[in-house]
PAKE-677565 format. One record per residue: x, y, z of N, C-alpha, C, O in turn. Coordinates in steps of 0.001 Angstrom, whole numbers, padded with zeros to 6 digits, always signed. Atoms other than C-alpha are relative to their C-alpha. Layout:
XYZXYZXYZXYZ/...
//
This chain:
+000012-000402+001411-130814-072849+120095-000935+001200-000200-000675+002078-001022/+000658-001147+000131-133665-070485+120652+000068+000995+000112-000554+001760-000625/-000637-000846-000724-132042-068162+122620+000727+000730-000789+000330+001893-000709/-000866-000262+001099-129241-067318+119725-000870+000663-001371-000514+001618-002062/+000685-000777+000589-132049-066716+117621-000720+001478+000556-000920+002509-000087/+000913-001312-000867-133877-064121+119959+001268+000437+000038+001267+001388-000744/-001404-000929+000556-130161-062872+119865+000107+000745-001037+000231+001965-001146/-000702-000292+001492-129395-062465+116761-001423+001180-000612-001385+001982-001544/+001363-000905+000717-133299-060696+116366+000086+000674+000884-000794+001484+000595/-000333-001371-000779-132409-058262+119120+001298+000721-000782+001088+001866-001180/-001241-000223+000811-128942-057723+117351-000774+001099-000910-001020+002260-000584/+000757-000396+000978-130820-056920+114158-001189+001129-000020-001524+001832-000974/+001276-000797-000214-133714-055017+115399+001000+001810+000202+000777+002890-000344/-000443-001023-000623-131001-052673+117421+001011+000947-001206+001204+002152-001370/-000867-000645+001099-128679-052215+114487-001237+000711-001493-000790+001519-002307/+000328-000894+000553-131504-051037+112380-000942+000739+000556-001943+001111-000057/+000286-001128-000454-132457-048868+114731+000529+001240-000179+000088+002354-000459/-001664-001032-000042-129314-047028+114803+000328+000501-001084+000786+001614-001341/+000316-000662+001551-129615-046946+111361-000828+001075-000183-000370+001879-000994/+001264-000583+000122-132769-044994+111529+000113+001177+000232-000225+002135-000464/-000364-000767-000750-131548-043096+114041+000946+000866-000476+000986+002025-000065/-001289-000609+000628-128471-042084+112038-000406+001022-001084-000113+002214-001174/+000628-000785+001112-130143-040943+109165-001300+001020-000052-001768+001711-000957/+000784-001112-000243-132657-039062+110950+000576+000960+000660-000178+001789+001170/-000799-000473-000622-130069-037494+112380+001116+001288-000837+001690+002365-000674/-000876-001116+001530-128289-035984+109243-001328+000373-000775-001336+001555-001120/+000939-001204+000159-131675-035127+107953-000311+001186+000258-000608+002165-000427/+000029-001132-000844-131860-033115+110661+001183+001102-000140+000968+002308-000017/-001247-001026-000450-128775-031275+110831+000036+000298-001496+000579+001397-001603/+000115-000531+001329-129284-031063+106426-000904+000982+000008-000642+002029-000583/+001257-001168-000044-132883-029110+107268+000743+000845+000686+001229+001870+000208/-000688-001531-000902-131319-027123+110038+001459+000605-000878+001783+001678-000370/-001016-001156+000464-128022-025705+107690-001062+000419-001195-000697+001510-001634/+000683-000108+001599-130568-025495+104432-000622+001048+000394-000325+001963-000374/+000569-000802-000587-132920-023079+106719+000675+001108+000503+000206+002241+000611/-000600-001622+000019-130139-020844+107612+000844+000263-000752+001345+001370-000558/-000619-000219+001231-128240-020988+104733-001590+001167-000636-001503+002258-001198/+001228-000959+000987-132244-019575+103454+000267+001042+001246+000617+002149+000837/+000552-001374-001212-132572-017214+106625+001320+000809-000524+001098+001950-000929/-001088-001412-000129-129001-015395+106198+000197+000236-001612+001140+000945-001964/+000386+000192+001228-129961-015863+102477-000620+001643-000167-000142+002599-000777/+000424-000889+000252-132705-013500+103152-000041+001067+000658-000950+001885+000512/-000400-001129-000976-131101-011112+105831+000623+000585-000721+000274+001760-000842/-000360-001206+000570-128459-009955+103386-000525+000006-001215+000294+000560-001949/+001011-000575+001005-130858-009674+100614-000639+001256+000222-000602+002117-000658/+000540-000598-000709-132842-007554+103046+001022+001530-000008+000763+002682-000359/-001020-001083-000644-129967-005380+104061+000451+000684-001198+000378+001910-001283/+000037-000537+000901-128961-005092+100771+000014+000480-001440+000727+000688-002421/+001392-000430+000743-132240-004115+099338-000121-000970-001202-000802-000529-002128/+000160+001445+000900-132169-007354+097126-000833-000807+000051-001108-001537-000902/+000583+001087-000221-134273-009290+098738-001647+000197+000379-002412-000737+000619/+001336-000811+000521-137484-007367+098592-000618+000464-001193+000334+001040-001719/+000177-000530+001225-139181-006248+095443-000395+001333-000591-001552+001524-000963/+000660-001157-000056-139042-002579+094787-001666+000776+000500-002594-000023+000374/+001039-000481+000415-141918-000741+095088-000027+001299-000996+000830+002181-001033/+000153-001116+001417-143048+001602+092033-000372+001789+001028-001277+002077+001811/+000713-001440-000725-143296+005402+093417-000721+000816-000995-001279+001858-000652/
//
């Protein structure tokens, strides 16, 4: 009977691992498009001349 329990709490442990794992997983890959969505954000800003703030001559 004990055994089924230490089952069932390995079961449990592993499935919310995987969970954990999952969702740190699409965090990840949400930061990494959000960062170059900003980087090519501020390349063609850059390019053109948008994405700098004049300077006064």
């Amino acid at each position: 009977m004990r055994w089924i329990l230490a089952l069932l709490a390995i079961v449990v442990t592993l499935s919310v691992l995987s969970l954990v794992v999952t969702v740190l997983k699409w965090l990840i890959i949400i930061a990494v498009v959000v960062a170059a969505v900003g980087a090519i954000g501020a390349v063609v800003g850059v390019i053109t001349g948008k994405g700098r703030p004049r300077l006064p001559r």
